[in-house]
Structure formats: structure tokens, C-alpha cells
mmCIF file as gemmi writes it, N, C-alpha and C atoms, coordinates in Angstrom:
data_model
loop_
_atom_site.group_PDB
_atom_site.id
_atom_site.type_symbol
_atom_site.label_atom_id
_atom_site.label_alt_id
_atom_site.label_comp_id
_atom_site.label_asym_id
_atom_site.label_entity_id
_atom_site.label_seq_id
_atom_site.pdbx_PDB_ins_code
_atom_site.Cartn_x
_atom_site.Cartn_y
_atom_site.Cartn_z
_atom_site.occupancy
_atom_site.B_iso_or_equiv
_atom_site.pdbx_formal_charge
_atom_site.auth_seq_id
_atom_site.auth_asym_id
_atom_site.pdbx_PDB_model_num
ATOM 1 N N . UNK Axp A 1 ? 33.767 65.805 0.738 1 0 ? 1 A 1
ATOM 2 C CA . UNK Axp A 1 ? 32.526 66.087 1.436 1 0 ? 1 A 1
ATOM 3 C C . UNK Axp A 1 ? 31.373 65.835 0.46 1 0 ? 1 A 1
ATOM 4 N N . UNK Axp A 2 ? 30.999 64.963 0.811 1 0 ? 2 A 1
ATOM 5 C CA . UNK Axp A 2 ? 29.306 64.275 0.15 1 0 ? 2 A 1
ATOM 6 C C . UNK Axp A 2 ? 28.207 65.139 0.813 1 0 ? 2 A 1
ATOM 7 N N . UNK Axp A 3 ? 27.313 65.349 -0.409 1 0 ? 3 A 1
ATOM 8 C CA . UNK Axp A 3 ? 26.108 65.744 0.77 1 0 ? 3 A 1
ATOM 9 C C . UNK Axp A 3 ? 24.904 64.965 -0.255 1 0 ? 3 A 1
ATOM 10 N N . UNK Axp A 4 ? 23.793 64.207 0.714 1 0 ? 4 A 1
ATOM 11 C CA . UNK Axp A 4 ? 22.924 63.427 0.642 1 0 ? 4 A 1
ATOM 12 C C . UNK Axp A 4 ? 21.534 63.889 0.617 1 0 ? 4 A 1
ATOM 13 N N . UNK Axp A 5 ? 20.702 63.413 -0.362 1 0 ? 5 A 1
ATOM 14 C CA . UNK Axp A 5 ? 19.168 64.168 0.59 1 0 ? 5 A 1
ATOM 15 C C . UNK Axp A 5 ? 18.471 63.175 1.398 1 0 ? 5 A 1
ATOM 16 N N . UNK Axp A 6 ? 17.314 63.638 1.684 1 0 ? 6 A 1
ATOM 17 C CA . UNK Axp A 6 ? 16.548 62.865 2.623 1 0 ? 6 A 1
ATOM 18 C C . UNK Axp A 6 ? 16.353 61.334 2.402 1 0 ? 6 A 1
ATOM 19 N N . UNK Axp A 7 ? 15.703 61.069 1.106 1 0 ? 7 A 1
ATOM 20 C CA . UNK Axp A 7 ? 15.622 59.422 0.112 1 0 ? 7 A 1
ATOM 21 C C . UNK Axp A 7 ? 17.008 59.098 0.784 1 0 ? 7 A 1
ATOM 22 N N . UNK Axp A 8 ? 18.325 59.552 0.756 1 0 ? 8 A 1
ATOM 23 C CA . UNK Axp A 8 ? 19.539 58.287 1.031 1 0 ? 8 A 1
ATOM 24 C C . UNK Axp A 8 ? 19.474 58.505 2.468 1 0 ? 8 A 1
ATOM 25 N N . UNK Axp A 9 ? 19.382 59.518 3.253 1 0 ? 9 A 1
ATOM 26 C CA . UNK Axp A 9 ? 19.36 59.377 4.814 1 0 ? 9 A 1
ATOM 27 C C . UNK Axp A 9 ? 18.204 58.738 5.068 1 0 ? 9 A 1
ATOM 28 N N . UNK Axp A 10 ? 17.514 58.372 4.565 1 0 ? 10 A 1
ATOM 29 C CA . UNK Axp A 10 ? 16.121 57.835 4.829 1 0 ? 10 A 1
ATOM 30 C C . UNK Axp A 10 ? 16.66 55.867 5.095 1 0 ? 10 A 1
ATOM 31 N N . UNK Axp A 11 ? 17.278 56.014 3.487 1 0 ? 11 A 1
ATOM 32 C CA . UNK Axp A 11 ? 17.307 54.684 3.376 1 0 ? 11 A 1
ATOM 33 C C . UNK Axp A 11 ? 18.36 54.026 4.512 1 0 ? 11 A 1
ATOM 34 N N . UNK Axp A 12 ? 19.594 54.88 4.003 1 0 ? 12 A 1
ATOM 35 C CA . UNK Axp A 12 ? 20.788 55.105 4.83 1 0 ? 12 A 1
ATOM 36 C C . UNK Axp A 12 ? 20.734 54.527 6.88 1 0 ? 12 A 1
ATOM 37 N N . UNK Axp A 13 ? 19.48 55.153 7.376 1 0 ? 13 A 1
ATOM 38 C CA . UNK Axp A 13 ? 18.867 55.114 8.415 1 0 ? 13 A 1
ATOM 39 C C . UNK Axp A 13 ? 18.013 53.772 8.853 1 0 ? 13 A 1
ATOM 40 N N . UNK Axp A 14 ? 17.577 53.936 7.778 1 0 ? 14 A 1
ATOM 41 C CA . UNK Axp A 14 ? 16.178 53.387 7.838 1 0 ? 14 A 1
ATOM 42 C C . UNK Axp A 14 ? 15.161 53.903 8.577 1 0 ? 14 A 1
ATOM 43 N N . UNK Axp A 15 ? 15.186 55.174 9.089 1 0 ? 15 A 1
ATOM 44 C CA . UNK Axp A 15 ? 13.904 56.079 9.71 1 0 ? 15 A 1
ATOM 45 C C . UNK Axp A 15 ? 13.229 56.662 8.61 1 0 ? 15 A 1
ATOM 46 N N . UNK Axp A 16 ? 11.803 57.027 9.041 1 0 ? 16 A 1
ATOM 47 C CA . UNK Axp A 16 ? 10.988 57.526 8.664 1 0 ? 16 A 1
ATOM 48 C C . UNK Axp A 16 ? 10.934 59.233 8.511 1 0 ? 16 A 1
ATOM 49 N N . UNK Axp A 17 ? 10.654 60.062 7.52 1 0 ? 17 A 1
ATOM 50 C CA . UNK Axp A 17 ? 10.921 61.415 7.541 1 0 ? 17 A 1
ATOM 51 C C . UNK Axp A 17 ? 10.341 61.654 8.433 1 0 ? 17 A 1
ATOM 52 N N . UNK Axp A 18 ? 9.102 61.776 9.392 1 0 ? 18 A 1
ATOM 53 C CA . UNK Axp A 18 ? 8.986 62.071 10.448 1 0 ? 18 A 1
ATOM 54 C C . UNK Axp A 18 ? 9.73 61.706 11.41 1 0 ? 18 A 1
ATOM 55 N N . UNK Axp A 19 ? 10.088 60.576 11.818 1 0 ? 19 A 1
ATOM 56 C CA . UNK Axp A 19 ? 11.495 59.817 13.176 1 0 ? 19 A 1
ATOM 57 C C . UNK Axp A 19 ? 12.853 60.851 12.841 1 0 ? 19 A 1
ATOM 58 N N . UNK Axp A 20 ? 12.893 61.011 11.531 1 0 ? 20 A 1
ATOM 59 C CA . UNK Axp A 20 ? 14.065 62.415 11.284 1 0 ? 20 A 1
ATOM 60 C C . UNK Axp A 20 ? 13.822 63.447 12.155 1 0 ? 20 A 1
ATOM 61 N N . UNK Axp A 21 ? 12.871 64.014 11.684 1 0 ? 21 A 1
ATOM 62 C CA . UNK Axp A 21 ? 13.063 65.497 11.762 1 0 ? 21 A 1
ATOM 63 C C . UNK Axp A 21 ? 12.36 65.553 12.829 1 0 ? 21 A 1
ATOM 64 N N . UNK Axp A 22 ? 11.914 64.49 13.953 1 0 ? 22 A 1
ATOM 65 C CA . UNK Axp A 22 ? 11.156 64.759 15.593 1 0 ? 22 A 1
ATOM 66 C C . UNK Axp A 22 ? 12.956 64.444 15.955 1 0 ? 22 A 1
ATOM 67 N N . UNK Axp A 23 ? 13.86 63.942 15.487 1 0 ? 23 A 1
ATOM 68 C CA . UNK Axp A 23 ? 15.094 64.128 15.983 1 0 ? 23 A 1
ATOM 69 C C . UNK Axp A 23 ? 16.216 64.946 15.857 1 0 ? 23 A 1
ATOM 70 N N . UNK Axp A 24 ? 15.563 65.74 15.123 1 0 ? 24 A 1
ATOM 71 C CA . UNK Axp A 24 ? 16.242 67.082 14.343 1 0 ? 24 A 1
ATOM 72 C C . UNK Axp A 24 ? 15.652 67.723 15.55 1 0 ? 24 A 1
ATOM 73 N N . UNK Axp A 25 ? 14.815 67.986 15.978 1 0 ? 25 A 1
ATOM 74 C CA . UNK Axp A 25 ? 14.009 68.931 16.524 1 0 ? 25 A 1
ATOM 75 C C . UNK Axp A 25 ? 14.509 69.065 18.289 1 0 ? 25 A 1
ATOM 76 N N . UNK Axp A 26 ? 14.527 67.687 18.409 1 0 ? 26 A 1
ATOM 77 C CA . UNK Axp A 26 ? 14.718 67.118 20.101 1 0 ? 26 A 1
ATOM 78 C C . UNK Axp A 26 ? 16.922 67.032 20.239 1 0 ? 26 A 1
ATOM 79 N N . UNK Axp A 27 ? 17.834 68.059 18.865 1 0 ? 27 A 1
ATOM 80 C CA . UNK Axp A 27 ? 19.12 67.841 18.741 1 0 ? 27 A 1
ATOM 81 C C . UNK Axp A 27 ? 19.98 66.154 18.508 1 0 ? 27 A 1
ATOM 82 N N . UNK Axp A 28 ? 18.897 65.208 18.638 1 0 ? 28 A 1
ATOM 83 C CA . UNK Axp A 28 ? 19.307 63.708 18.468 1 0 ? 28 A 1
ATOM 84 C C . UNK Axp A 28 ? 19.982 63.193 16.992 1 0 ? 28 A 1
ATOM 85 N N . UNK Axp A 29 ? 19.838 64.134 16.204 1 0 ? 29 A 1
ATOM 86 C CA . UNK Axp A 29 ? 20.289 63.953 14.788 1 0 ? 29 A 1
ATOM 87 C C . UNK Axp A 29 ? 20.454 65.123 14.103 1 0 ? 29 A 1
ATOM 88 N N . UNK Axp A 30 ? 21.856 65.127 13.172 1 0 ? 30 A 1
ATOM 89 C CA . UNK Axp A 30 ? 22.684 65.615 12.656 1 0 ? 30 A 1
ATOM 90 C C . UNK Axp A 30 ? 21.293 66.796 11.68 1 0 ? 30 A 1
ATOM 91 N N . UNK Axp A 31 ? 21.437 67.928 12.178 1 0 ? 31 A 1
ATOM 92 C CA . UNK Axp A 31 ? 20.576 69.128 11.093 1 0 ? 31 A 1
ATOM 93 C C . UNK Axp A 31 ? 21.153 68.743 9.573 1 0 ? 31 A 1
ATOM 94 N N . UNK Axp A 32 ? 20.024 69.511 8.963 1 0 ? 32 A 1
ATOM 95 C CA . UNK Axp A 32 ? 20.361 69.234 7.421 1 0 ? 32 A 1
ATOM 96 C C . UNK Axp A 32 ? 21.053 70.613 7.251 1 0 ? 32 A 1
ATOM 97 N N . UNK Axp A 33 ? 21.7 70.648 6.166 1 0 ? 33 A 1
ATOM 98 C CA . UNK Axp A 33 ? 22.811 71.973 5.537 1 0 ? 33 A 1
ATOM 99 C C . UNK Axp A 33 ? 21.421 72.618 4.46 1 0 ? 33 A 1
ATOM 100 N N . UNK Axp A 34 ? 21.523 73.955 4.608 1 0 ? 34 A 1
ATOM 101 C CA . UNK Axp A 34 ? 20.676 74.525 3.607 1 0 ? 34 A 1
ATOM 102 C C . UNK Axp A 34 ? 21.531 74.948 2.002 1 0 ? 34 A 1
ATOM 103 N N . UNK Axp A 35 ? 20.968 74.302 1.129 1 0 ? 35 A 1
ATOM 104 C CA . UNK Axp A 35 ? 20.999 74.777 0.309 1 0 ? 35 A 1
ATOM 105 C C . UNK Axp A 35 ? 20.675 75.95 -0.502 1 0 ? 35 A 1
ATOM 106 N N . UNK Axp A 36 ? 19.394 75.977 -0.786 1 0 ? 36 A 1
ATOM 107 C CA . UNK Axp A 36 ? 18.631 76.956 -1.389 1 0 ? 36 A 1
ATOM 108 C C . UNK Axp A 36 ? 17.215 77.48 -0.358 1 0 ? 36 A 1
ATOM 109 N N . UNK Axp A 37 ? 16.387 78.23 -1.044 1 0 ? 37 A 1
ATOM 110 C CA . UNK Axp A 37 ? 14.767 79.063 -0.656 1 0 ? 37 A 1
ATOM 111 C C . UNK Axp A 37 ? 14.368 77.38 -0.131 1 0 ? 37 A 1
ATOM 112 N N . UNK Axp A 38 ? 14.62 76.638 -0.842 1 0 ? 38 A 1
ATOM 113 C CA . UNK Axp A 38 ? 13.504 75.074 -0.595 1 0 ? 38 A 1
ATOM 114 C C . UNK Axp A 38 ? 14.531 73.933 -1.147 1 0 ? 38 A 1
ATOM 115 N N . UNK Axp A 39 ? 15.718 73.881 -0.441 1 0 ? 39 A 1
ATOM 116 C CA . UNK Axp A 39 ? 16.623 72.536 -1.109 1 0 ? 39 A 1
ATOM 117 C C . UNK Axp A 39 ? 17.079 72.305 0.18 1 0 ? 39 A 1
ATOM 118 N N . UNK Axp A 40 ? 17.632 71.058 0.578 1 0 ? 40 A 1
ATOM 119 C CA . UNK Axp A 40 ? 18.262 70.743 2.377 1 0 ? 40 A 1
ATOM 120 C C . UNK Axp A 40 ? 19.362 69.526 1.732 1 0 ? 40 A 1
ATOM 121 N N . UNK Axp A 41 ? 20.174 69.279 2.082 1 0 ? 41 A 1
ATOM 122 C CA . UNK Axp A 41 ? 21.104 67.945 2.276 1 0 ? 41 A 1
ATOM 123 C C . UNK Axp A 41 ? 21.492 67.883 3.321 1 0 ? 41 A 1
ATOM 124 N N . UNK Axp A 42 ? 21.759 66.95 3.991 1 0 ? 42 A 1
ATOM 125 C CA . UNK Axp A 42 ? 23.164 66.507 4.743 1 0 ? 42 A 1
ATOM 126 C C . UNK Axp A 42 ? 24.039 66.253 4.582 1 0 ? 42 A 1
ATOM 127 N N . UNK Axp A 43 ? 25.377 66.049 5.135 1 0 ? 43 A 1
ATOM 128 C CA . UNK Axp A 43 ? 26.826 65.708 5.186 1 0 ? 43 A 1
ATOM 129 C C . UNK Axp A 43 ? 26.587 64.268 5.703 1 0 ? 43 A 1
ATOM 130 N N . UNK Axp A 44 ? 27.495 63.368 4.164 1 0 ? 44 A 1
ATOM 131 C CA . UNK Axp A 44 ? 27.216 62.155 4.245 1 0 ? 44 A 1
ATOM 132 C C . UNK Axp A 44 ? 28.105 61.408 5.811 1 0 ? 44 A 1
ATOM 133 N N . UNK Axp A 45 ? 28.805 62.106 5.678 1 0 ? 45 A 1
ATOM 134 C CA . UNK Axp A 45 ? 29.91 61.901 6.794 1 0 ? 45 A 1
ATOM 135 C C . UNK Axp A 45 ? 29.048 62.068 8.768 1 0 ? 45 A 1
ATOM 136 N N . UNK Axp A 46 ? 28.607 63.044 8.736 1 0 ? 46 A 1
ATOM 137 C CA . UNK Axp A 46 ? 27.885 63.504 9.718 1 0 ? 46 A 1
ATOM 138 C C . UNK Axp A 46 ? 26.12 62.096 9.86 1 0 ? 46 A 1
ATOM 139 N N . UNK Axp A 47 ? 26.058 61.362 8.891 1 0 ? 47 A 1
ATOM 140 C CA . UNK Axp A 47 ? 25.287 60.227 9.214 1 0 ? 47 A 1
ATOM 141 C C . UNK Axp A 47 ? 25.887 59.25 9.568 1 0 ? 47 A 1
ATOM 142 N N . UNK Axp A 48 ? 26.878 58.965 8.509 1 0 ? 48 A 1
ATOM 143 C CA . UNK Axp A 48 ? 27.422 57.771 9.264 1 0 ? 48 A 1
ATOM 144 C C . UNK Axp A 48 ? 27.911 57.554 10.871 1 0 ? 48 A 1
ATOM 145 N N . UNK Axp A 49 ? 28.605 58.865 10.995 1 0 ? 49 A 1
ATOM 146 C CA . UNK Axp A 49 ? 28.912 59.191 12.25 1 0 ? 49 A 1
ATOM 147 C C . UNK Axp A 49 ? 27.545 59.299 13.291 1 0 ? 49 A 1
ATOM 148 N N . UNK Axp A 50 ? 26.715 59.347 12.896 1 0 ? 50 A 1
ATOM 149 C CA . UNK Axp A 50 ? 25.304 59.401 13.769 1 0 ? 50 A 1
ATOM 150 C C . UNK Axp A 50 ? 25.262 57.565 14.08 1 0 ? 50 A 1
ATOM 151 N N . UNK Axp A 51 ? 25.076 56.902 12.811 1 0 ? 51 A 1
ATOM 152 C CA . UNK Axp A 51 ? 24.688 55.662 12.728 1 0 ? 51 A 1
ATOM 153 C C . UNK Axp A 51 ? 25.674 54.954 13.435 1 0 ? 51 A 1
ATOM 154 N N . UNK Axp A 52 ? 26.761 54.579 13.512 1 0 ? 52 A 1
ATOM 155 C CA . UNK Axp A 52 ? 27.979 54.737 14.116 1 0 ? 52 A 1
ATOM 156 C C . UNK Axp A 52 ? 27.965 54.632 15.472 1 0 ? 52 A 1
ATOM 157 N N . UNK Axp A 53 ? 27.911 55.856 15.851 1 0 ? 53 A 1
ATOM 158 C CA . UNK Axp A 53 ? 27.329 56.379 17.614 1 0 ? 53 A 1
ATOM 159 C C . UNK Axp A 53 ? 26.398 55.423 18.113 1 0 ? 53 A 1
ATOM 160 N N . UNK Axp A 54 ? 24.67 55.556 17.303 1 0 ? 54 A 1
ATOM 161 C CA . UNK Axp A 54 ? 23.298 55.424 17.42 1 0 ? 54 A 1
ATOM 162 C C . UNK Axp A 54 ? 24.046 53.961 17.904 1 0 ? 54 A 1
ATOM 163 N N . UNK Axp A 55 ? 24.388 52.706 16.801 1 0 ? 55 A 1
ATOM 164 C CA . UNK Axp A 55 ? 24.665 51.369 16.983 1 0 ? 55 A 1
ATOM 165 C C . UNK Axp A 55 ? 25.418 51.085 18.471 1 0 ? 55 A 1
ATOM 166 N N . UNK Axp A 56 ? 26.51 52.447 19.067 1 0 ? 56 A 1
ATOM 167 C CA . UNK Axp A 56 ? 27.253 51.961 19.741 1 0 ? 56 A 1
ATOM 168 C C . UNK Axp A 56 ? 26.139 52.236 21.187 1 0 ? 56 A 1
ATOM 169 N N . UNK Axp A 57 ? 25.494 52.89 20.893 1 0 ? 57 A 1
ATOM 170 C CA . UNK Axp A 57 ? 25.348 53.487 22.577 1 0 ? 57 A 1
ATOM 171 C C . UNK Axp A 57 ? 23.707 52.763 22.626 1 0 ? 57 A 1
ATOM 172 N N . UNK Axp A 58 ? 23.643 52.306 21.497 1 0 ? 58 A 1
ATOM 173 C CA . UNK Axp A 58 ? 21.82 50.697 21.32 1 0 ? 58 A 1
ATOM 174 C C . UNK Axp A 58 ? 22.594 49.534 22.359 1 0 ? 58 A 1
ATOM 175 N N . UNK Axp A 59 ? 23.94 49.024 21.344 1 0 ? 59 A 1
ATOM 176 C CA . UNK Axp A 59 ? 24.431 47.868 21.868 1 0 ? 59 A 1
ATOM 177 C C . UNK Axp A 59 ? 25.166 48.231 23.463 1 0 ? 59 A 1
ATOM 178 N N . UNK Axp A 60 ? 25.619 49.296 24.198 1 0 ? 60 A 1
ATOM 179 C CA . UNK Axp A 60 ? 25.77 49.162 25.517 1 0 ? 60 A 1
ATOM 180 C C . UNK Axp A 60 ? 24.792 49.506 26.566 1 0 ? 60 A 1
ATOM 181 N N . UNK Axp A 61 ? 23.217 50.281 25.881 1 0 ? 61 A 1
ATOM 182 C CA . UNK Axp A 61 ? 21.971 50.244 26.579 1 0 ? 61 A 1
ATOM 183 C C . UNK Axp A 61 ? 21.77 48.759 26.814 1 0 ? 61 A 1
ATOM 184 N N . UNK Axp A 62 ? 21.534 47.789 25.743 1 0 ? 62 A 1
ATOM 185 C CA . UNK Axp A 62 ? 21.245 46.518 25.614 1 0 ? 62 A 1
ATOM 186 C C . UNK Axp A 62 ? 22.093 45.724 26.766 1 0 ? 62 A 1
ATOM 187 N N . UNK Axp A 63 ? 23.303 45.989 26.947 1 0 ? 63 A 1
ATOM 188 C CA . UNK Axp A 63 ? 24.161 44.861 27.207 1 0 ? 63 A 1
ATOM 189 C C . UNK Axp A 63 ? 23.526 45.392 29.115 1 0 ? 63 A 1
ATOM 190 N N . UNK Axp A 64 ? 23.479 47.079 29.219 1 0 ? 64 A 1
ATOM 191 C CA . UNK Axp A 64 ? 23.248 47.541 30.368 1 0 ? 64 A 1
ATOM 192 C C . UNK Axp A 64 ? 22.169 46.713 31.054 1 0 ? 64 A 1
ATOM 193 N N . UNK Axp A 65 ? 21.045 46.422 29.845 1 0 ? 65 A 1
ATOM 194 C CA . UNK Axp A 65 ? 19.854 46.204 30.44 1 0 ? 65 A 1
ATOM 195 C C . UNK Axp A 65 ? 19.843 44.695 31.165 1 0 ? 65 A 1
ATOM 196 N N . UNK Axp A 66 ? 20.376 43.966 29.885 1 0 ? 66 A 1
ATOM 197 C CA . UNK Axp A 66 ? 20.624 42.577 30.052 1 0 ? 66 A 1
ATOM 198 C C . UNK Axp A 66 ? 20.988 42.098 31.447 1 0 ? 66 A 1
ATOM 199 N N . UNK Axp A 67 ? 21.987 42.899 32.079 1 0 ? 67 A 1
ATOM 200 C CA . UNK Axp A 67 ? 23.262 42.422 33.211 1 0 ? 67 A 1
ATOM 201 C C . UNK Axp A 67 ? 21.796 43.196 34.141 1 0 ? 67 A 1
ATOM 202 N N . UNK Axp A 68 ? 21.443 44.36 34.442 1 0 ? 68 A 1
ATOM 203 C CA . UNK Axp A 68 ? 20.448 44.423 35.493 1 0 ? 68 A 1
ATOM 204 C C . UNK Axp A 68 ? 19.544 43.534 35.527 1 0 ? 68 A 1
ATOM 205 N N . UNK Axp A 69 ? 18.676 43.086 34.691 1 0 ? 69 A 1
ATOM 206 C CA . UNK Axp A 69 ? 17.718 42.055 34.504 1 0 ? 69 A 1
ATOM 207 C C . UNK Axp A 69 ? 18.271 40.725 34.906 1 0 ? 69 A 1
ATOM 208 N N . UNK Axp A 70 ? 19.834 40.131 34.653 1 0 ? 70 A 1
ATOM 209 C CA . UNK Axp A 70 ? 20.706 39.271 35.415 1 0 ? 70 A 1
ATOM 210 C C . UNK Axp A 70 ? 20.729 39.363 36.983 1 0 ? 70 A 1
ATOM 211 N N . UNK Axp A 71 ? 21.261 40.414 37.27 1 0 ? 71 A 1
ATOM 212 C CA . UNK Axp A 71 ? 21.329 40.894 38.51 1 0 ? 71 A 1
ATOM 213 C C . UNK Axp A 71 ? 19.708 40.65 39.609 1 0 ? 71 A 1
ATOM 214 N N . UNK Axp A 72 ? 18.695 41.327 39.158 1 0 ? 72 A 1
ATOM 215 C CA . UNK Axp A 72 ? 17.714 41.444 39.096 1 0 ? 72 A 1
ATOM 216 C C . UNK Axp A 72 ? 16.857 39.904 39.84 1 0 ? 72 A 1
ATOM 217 N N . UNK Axp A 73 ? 17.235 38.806 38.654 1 0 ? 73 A 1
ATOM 218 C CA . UNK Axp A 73 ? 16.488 37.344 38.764 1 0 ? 73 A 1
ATOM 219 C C . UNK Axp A 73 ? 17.819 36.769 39.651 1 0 ? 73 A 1
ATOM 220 N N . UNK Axp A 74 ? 18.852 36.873 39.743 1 0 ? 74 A 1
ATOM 221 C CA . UNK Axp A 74 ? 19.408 36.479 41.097 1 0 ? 74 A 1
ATOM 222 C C . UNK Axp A 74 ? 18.939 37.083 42.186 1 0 ? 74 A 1
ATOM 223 N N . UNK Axp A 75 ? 18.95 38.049 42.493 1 0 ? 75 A 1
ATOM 224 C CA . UNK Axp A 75 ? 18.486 38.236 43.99 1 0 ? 75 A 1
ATOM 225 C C . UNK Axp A 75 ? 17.265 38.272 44.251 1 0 ? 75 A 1
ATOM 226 N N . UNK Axp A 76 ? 16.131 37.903 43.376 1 0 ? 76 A 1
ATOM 227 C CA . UNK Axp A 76 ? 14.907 37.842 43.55 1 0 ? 76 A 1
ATOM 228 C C . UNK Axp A 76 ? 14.463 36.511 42.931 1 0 ? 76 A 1
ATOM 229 N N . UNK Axp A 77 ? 15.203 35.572 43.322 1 0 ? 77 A 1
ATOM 230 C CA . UNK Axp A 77 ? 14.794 34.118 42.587 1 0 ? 77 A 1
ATOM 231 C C . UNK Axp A 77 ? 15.169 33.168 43.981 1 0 ? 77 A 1
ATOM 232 N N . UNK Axp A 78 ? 13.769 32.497 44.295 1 0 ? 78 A 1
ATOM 233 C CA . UNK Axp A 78 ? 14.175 31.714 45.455 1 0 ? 78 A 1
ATOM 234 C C . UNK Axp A 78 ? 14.21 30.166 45.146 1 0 ? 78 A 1
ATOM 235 N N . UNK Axp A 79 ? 14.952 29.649 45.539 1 0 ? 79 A 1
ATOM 236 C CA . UNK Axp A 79 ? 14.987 28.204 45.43 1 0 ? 79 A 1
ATOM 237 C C . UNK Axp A 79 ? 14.064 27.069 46.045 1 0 ? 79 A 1
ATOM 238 N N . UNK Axp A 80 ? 13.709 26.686 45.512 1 0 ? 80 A 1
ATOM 239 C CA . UNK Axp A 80 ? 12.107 25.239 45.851 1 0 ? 80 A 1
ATOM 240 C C . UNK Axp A 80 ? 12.982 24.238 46.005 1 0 ? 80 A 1
């Protein structure tokens, strides 16, 4: 069990400490583990597994959108 701070979930992510923690807030991303009065990490494991997820459920929104927008210009595409 790894635990990470914000700089590697940051990079790790590539979000912004604010895009974090408005997704900390809204349950969309993995809470940080308390350390100390003023110390936080995460469980390196518990990002990847975010990033993981995040990639899988981007690429079947995408593929969702694609095939309606298919769907979409067939039945609303008339022939000249």
C-alpha cells in the first residue's frame, strides 16, 4: 500500500487541485486518507483504480454518443 500526495495525483491525473477536490466534494473521486493536524495522501491504488474506471466509462460515453449522432443523421438526412 502506497500512499501519494496531491503533486503525484495531480500529475498522475492530470487535474487541477481544484477539479480534485470539486470531485472529492460531489463523491466522483477517491477522498484523501488523513494523516496528521495538516498532512492528506491518497492510496496509490485507489487512483489508478479511479483513472482506470474514469478512461472506461469516457470511452463508452464517447462510443454512446457517436452511434446516437449515427443514428440521429440517418433518420434525419434526406436525399437530393
Amino acid at each position: 500500500m502506497k500512499l501519494i500526495k496531491l503533486s503525484q495525483v495531480m500529475a498522475k491525473t492530470t487535474l487541477s487541485k481544484s477539479t480534485i477536490y470539486r470531485l472529492i466534494k460531489t463523491s466522483d473521486f477517491p477522498p484523501p486518507k488523513k494523516l496528521s493536524l495538516r498532512a492528506v495522501a491518497w492510496l496509490e491504488t485507489e487512483i489508478d483504480e479511479w483513472i482506470i474506471n474514469r478512461g472506461c466509462a469516457c470511452n463508452s460515453s464517447s462510443n454512446h454518443s457517436i452511434s446516437t449522432l449515427q443514428a440521429y443523421l440517418l433518420n434525419n438526412t434526406t436525399t437530393q
